[in-house]
N, CA and C of each residue as an Amber inpcrd file, in Angstrom:
protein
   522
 -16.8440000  -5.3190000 -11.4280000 -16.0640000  -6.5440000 -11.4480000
 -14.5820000  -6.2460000 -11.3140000 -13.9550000  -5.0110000 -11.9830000
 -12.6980000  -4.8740000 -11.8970000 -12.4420000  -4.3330000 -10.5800000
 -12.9520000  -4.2830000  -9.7060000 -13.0210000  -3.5960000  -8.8640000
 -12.8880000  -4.4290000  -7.6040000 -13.9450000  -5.3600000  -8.1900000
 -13.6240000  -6.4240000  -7.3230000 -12.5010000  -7.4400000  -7.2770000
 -11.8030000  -7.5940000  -8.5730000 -10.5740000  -7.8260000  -8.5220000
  -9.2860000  -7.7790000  -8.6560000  -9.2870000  -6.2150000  -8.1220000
  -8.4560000  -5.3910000  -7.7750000  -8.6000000  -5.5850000  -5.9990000
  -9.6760000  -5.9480000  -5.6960000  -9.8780000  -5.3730000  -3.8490000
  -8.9970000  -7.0080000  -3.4260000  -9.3500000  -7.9870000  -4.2660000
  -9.5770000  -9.5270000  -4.1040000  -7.4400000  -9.5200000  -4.1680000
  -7.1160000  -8.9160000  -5.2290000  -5.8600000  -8.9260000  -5.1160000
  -4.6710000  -8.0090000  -4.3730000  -5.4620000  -7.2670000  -3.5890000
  -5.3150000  -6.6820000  -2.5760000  -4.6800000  -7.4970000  -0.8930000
  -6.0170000  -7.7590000  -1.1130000  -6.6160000  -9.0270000  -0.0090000
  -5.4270000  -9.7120000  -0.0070000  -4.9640000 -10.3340000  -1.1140000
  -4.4090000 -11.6160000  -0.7620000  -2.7020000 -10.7450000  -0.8130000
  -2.6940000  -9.6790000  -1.2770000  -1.3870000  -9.0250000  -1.2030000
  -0.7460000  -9.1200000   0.2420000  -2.0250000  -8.3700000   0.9490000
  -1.7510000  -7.8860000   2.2260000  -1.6990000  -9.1900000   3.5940000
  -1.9430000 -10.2970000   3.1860000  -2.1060000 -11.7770000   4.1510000
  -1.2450000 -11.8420000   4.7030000  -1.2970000 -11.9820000   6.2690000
  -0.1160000 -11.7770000   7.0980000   0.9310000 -13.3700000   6.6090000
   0.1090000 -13.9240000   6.2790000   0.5340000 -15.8350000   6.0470000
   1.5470000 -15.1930000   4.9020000   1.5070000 -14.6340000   3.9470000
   2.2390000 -14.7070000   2.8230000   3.3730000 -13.6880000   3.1800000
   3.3450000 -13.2900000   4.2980000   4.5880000 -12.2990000   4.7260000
   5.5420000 -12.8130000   5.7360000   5.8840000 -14.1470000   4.8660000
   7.1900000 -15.1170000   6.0220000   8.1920000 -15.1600000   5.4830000
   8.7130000 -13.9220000   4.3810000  10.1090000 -14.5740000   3.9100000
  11.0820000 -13.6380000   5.3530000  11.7940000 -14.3200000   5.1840000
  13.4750000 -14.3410000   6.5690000  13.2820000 -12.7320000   6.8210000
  13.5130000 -12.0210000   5.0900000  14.2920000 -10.8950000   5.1310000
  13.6290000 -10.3850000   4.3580000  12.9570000  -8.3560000   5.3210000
  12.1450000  -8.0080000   4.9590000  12.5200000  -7.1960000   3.7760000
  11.9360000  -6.7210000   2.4680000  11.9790000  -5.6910000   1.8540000
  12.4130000  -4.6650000   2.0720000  13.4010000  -4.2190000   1.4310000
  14.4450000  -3.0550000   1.8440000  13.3090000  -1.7190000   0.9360000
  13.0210000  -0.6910000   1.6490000  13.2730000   0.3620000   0.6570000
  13.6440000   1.3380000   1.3720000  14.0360000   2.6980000   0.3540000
  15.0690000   4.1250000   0.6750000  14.1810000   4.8200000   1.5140000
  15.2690000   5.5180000   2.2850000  14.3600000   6.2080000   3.1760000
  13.2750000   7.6560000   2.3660000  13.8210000   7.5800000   1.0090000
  12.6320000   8.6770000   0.3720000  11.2580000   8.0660000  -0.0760000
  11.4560000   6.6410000   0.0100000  10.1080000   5.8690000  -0.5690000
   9.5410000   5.8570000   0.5830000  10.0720000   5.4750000   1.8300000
   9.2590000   5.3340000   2.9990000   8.5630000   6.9140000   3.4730000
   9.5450000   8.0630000   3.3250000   8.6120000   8.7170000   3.8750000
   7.4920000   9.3300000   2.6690000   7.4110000   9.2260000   1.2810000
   6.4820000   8.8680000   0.0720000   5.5220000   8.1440000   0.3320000
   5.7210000   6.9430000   1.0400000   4.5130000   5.8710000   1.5250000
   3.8860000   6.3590000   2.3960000   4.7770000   7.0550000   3.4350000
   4.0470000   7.2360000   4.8280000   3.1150000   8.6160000   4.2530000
   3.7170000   9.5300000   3.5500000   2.9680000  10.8300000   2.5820000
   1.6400000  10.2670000   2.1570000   1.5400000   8.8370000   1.3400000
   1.0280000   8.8690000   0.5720000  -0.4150000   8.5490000   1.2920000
   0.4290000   7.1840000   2.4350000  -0.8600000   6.8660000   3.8300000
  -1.3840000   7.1040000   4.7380000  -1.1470000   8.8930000   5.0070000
  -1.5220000   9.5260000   6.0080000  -2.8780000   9.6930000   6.0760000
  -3.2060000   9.7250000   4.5130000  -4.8030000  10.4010000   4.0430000
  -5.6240000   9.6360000   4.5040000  -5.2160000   8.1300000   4.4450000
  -6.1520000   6.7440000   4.1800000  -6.1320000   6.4710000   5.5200000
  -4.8080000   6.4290000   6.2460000  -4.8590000   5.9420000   7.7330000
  -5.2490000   7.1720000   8.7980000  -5.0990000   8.1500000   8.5910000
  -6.1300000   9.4630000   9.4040000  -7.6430000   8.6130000   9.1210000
  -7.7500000   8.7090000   7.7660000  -9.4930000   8.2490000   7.8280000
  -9.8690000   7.1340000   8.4980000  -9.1700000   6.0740000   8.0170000
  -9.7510000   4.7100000   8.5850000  -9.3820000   4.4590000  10.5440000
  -8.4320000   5.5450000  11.1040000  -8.8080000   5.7600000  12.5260000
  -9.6780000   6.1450000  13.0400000 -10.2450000   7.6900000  12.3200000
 -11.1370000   8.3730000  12.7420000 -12.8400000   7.5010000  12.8150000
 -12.8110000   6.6250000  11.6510000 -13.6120000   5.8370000  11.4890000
 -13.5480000   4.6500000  12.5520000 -12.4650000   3.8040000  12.4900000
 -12.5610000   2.8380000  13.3150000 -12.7130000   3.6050000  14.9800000
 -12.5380000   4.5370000  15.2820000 -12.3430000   5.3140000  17.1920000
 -13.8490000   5.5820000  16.7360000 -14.3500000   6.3970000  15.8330000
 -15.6780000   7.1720000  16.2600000 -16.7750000   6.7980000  17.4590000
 -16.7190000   5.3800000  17.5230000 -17.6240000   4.8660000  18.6230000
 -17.2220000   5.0400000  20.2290000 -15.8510000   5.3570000  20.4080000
 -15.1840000   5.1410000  21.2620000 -14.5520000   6.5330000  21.7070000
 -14.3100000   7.6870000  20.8250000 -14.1950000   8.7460000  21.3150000
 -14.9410000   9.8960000  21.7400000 -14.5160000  10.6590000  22.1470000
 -15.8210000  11.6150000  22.7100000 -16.1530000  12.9670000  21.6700000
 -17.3380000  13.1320000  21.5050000 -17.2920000  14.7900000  20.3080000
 -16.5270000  15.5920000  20.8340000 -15.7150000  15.7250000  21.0330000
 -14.4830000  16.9890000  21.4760000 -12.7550000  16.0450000  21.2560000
 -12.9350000  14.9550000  21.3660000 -11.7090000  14.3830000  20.7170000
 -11.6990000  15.1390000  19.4180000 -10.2230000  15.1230000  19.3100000
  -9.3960000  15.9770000  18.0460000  -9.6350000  15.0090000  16.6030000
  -9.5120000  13.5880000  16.5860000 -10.2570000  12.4990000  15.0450000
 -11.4270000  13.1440000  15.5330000 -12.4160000  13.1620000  15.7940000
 -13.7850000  13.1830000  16.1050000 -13.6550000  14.6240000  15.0760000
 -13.5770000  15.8520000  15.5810000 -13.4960000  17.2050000  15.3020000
 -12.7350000  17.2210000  14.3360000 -11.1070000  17.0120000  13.9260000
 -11.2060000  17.4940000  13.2890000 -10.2020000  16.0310000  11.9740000
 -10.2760000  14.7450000  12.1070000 -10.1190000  13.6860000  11.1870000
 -10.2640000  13.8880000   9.7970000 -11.1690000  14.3750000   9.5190000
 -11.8250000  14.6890000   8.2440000 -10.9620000  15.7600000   7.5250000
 -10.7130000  16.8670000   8.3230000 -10.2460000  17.8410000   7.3970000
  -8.2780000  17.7050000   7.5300000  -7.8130000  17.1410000   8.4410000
  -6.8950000  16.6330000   8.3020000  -6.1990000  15.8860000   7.4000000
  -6.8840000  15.0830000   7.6690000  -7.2650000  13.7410000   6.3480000
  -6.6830000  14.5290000   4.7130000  -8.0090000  15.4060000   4.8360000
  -7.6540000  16.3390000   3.1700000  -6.6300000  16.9170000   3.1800000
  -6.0010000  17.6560000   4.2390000  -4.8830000  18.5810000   4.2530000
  -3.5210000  17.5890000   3.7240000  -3.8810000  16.0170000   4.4670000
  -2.4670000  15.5570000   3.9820000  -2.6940000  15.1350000   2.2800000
  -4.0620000  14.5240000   2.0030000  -4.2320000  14.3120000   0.7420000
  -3.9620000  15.0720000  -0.4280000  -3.9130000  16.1120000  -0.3160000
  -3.3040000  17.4510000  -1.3910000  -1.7920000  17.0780000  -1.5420000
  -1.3580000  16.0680000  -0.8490000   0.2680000  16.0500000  -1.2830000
   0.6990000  14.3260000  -2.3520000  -0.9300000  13.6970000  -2.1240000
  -0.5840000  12.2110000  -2.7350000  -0.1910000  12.4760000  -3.8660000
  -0.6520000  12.9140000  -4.4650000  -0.0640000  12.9450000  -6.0860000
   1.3070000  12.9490000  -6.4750000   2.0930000  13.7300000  -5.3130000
   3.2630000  14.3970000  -5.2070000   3.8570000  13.2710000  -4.3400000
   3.4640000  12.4710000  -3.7460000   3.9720000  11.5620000  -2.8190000
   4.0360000   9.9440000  -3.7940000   2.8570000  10.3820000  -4.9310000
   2.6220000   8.5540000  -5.6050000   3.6120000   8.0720000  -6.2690000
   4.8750000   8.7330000  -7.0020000   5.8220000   7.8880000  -7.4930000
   6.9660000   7.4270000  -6.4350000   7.2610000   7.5830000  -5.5900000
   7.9160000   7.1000000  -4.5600000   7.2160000   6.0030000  -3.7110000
   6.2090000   6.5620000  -3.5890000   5.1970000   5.1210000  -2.9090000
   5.1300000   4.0190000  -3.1950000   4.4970000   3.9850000  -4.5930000
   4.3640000   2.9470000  -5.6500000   5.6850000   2.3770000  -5.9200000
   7.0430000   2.9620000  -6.0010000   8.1780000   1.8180000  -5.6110000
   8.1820000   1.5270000  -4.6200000   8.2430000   2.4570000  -3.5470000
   7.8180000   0.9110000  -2.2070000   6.3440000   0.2350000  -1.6190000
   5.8370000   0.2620000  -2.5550000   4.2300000  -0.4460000  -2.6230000
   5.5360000  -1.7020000  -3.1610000   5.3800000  -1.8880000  -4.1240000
   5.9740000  -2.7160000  -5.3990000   6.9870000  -3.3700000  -4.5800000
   8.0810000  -2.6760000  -3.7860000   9.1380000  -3.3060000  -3.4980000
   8.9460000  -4.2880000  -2.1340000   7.8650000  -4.0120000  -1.3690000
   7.5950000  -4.6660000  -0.0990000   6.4140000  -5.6560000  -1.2630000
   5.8850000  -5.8250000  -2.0780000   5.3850000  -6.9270000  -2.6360000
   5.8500000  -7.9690000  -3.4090000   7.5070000  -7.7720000  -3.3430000
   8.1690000  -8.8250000  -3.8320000   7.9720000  -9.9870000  -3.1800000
   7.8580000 -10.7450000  -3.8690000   8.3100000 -12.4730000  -2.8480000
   6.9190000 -12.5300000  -3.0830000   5.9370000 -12.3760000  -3.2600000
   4.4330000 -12.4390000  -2.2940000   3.8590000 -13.3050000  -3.5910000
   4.0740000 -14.7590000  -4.2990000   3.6270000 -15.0250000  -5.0430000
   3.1440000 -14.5950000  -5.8230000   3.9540000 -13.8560000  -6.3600000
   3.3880000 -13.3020000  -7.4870000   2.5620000 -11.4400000  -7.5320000
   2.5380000 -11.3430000  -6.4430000   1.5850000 -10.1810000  -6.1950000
   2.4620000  -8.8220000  -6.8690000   3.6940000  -9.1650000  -6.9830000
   4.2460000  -7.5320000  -7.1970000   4.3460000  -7.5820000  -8.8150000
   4.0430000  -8.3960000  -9.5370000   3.8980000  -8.7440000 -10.9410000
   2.2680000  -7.5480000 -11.3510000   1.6350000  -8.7310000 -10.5180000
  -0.3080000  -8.3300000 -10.8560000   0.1890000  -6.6060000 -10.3840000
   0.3620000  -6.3990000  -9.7260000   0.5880000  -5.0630000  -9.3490000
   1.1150000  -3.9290000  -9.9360000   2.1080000  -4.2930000 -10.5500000
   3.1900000  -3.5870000 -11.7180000   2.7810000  -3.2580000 -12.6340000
   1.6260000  -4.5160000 -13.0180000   1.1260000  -4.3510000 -14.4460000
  -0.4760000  -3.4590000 -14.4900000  -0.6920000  -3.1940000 -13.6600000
  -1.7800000  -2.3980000 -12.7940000  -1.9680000  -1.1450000 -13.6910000
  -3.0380000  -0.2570000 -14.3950000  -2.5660000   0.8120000 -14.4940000
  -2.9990000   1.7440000 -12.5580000  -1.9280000   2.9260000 -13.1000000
  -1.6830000   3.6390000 -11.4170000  -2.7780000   3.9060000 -11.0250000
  -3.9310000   4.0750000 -11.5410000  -5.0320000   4.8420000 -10.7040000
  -5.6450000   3.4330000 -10.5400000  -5.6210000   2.4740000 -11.0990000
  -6.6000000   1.4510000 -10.2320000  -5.0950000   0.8150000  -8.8780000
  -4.0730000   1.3820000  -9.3450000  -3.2730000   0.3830000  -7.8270000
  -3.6210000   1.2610000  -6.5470000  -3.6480000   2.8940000  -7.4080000
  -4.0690000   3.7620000  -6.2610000  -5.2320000   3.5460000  -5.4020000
  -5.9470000   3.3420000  -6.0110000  -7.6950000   3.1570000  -5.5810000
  -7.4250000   2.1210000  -4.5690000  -6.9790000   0.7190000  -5.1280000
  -6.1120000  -0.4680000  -4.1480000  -5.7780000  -0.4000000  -3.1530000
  -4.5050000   0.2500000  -3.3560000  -3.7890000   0.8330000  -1.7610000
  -4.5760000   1.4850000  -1.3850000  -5.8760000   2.6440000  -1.4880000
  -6.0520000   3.5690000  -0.3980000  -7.5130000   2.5050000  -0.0050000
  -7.8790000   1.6890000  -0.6240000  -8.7590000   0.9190000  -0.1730000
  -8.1370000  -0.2980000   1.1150000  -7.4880000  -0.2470000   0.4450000
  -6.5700000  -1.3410000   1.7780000  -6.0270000  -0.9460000   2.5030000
  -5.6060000   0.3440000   2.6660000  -5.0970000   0.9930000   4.1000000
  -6.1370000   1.5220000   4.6160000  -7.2800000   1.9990000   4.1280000
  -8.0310000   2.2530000   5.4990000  -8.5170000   1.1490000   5.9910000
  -8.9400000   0.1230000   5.2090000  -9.3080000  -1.1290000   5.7500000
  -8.4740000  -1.8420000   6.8030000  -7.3870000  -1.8700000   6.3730000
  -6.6020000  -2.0550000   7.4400000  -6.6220000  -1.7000000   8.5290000
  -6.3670000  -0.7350000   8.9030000  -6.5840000   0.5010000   9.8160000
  -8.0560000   0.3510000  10.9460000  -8.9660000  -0.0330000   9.6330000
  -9.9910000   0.0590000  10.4640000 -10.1870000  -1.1170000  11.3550000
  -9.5030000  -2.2450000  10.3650000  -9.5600000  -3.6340000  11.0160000
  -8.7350000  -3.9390000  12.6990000  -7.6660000  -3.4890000  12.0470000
  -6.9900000  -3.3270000  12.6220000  -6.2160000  -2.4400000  14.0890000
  -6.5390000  -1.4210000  14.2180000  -6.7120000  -0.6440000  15.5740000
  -7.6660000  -1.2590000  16.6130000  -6.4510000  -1.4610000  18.0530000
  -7.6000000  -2.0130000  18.9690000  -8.1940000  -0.8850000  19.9440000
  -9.7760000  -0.2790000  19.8880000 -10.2670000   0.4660000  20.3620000
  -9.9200000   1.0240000  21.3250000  -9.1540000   0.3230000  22.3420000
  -8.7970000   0.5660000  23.8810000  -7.5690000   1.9410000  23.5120000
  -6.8660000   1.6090000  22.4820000  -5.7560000   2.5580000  22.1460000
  -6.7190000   3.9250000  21.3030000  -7.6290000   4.0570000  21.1470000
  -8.2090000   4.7060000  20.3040000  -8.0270000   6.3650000  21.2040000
  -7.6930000   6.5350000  22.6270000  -7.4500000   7.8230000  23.4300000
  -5.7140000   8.3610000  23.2470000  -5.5280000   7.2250000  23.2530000
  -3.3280000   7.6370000  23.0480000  -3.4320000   7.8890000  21.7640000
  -4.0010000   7.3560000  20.7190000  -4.2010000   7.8030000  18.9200000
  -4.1640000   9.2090000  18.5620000  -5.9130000   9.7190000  19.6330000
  -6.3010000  10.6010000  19.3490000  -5.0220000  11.6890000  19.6970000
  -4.7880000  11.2180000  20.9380000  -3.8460000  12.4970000  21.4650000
  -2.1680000  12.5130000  20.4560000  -1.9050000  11.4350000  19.9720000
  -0.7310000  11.6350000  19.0730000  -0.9720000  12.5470000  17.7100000
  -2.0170000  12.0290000  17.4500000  -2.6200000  12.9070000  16.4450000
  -2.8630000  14.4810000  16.8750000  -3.2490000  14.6950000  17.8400000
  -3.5360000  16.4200000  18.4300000  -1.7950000  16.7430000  18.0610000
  -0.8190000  15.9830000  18.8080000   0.1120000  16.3210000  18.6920000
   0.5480000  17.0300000  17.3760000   0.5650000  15.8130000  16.5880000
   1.1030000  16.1350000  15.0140000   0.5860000  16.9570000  14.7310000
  -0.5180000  17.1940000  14.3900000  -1.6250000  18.0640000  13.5470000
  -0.4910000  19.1830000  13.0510000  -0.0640000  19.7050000  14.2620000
  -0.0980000  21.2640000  13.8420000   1.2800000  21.3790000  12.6430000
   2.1170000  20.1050000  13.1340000   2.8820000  19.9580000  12.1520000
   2.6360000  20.1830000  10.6070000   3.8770000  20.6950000   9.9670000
   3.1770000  20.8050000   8.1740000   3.7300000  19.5900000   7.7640000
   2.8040000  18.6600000   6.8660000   2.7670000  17.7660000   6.4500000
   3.9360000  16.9060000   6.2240000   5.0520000  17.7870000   5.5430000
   6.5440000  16.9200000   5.4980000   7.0130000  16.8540000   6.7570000
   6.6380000  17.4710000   7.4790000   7.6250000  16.9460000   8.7070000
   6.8460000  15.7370000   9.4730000   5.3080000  16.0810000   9.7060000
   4.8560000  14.8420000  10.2740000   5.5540000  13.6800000   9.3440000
   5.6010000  13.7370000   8.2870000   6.2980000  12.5210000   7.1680000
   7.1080000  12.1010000   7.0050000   8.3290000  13.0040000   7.2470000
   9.6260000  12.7250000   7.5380000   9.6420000  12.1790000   9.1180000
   8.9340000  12.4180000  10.1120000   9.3950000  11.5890000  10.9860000
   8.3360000  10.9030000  11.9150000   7.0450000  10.3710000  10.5290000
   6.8550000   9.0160000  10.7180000   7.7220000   8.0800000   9.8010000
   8.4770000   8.3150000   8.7620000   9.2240000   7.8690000   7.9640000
  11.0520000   7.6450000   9.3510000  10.7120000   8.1080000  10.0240000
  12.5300000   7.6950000  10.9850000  11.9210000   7.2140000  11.7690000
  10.6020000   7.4950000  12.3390000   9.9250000   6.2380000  13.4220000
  10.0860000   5.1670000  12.5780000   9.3340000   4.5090000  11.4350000
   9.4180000   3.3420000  10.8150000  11.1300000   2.8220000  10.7760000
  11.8240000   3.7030000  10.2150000  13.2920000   3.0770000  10.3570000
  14.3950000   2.5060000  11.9440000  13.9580000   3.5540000  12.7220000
  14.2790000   3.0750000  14.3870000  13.3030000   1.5780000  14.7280000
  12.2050000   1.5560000  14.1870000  11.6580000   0.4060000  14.2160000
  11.9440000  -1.0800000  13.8520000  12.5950000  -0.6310000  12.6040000
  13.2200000  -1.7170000  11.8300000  14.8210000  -1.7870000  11.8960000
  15.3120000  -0.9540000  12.4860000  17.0940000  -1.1660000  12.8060000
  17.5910000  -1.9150000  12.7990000  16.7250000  -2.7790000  14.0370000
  17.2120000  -4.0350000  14.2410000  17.5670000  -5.2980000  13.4680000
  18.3100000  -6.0270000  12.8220000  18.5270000  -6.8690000  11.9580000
  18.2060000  -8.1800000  12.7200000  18.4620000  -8.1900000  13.8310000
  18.1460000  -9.5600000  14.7700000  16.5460000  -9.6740000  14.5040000
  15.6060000  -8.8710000  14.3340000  14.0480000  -9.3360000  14.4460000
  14.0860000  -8.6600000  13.0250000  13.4240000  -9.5670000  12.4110000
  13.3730000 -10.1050000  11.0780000  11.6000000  -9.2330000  11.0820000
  11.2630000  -8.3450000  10.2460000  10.4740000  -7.3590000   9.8610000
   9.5380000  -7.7710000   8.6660000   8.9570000  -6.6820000   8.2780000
   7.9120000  -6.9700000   7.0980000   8.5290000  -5.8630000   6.5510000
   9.2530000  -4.5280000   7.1870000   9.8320000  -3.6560000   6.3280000
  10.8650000  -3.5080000   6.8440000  11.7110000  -2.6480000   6.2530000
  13.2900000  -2.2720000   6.3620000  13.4920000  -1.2000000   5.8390000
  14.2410000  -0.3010000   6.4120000  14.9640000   1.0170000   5.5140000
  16.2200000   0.6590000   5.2290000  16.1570000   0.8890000   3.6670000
  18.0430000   0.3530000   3.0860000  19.0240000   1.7480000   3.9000000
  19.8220000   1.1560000   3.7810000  20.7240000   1.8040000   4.9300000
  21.6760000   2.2450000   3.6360000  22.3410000   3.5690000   3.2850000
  22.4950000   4.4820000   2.3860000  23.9620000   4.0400000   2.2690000
């Protein structure tokens, strides 16, 4: 039951409908690349999962998703207090959601988030892209973990620069 409403308040965290305020959630560029640390584990998996139908056994998710996956996961622990402020800080505004959240103990928000980012992920990726994925991923791989992190953490910020298009995230600008 708690489980289920933990997933249920998840759900309604993540609703694209409840993500219309003007001006997106600022956080530091050490929380973002903490988040991106923390969602590598969950979003490696829930690609490898959502492509499997669509890639070939010699694609690089196919081969080697799984153990990737773990290699970045050995750093969540080390990545979860930075995350969890910008978990928290992009759930402001959201009726209420960054309250239920706060008051969370950490291992059930953890369980949360990594349940909702692969879900996401899985929902979310449109198959056709599932060959440019794979090959960005071959790319990174060989990278050691902070650096893939640190600069999916400056991709996300070049993303959000812009102040004219109004975001779901933002990097506070130092």
């Amino acid at each position: 039951m708690r489980i289920a409403a933990i997933v249920a308040a998840a759900a309604f965290a993540f609703q694209p409908a409840l993500a219309k305020a003007v001006e997106a959630p600022c956080i530091t560029p050490v929380q973002a690349a903490s988040l991106a640390g923390y969602a590598l584990p969950s979003v490696i998996s829930g690609t490898t999962k959502r492509c499997s139908t669509t890639l070939s056994e010699k694609s690089f998710l196919k081969a080697n998703g799984s153990a990737l996956a773990e290699r970045y996961a050995s750093r969540k622990t080390e990545n979860w207090p930075a995350a969890k402020a910008a978990f928290l800080a992009m759930s402001k505004g959201k009726e209420g959601a960054d309250k239920v959240f706060s008051q969370l103990p950490d291992s059930s928000l953890r369980e949360m988030v990594d349940v909702v980012l692969e879900g996401m992920i899985v929902q979310e990726i449109p198959v056709g892209e599932c060959g440019k994925i794979d090959n960005v991923v071959r790319l990174l791989a060989p990278l050691p973990p902070e650096n893939t992190v640190e600069l999916v953490a400056l991709m996300i910020g070049m993303a959000t620069a812009d102040k004219a298009k109004p975001g779901k995230l933002a990097i506070c600008r130092g």
